[in-house]
C-alpha beads as a LAMMPS data file, in Angstrom:
LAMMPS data file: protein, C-alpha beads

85 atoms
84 bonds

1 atom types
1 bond types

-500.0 500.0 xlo xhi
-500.0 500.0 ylo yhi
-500.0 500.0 zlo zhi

Masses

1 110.0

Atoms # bond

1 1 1 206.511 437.938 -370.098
2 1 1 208.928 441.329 -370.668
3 1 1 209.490 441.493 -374.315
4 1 1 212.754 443.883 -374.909
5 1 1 213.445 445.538 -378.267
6 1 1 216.402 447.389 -379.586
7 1 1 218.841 447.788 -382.715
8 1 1 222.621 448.076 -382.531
9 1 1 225.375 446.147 -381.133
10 1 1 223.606 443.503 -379.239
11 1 1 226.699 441.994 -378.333
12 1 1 228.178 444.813 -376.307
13 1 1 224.863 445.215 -375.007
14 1 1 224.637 441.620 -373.483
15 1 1 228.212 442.327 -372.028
16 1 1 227.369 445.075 -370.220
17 1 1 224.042 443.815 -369.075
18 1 1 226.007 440.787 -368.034
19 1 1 228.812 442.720 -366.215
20 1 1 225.617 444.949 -364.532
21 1 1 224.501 442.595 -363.123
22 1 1 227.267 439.939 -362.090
23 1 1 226.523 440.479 -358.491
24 1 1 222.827 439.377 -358.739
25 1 1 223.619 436.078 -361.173
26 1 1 221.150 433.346 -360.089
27 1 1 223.512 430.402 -361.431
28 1 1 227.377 431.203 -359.458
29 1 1 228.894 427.946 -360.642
30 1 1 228.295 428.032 -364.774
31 1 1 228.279 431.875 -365.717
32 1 1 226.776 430.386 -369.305
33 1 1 223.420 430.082 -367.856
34 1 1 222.385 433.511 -368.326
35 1 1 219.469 434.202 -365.549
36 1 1 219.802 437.095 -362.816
37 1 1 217.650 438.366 -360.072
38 1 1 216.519 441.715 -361.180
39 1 1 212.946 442.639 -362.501
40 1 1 212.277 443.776 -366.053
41 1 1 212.257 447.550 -364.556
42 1 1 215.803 447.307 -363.631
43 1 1 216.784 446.210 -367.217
44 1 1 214.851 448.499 -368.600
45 1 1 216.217 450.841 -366.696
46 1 1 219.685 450.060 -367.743
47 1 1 219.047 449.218 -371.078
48 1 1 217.703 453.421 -371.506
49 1 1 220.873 454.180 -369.844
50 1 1 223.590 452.326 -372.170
51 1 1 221.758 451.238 -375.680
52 1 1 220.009 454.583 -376.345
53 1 1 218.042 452.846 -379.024
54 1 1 215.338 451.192 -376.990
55 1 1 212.765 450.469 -379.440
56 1 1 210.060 449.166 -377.562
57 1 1 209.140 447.812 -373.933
58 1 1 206.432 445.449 -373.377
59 1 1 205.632 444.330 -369.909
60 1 1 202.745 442.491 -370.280
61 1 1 203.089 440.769 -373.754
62 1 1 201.264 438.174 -375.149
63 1 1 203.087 435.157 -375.348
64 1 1 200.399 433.325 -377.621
65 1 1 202.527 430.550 -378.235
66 1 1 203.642 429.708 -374.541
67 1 1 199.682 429.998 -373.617
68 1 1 199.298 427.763 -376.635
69 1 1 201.758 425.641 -376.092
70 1 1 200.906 424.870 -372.403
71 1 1 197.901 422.092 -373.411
72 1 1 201.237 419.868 -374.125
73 1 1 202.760 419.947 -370.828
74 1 1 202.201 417.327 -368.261
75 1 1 199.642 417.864 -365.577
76 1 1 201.989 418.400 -363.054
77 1 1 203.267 421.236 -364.949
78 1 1 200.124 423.338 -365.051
79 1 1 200.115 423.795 -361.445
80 1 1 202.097 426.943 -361.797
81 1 1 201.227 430.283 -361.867
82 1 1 201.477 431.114 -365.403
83 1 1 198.031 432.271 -366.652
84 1 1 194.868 430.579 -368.297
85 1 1 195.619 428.863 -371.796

Bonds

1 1 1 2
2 1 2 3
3 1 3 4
4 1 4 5
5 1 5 6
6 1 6 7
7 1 7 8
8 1 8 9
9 1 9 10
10 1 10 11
11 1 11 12
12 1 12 13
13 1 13 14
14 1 14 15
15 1 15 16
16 1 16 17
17 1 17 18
18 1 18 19
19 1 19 20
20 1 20 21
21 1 21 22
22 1 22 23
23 1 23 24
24 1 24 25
25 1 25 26
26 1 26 27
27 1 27 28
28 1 28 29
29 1 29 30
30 1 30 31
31 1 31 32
32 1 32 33
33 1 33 34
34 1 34 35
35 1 35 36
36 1 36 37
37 1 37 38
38 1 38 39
39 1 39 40
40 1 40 41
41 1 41 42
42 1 42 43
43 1 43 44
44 1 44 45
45 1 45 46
46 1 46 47
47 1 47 48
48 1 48 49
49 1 49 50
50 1 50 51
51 1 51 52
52 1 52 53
53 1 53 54
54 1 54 55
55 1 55 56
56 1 56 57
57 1 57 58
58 1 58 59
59 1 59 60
60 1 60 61
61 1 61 62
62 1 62 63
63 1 63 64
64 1 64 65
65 1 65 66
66 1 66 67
67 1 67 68
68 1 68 69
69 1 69 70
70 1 70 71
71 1 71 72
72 1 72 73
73 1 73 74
74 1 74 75
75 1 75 76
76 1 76 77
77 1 77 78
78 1 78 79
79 1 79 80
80 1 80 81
81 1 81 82
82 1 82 83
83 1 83 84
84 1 84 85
């Protein structure tokens, strides 16, 4: 999973990302679910472009405790395409 860092006004930052990206929402009936179409490039990409203070851009991170937590799930769950635990 895309791990995103940064520092200052997170807020604004979520606004514009928001306002970015309005076209490509997934969810066009309640704008409070916050999920878009776009791949982590194209936020990273914007992100460089308004927050100048892009700490740190993971693509590949490790996500120990969704691997971890994935012995919990139901079997019908595991059928995904999410990685070995």
């Amino acid at each position: 999973m895309p791990q995103i860092r940064f520092s200052e006004d997170a807020v604004s930052l979520d606004v514009d990302l928001h306002a970015h990206f309005s076209e490509r929402r997934l969810n066009m009936v309640n704008e409070s679910k916050e999920f878009f179409f776009v791949t982590p490039d194209q936020v990273c990409e914007v992100l460089v472009s308004k927050a100048r203070s892009l700490l740190e851009f993971t693509q590949n991170a490790e996500s120990v405790e969704f691997l971890q937590s994935r012995r919990y799930w139901p079997e019908a769950r595991l059928g995904t395409d999410y990685g070995d635990a």
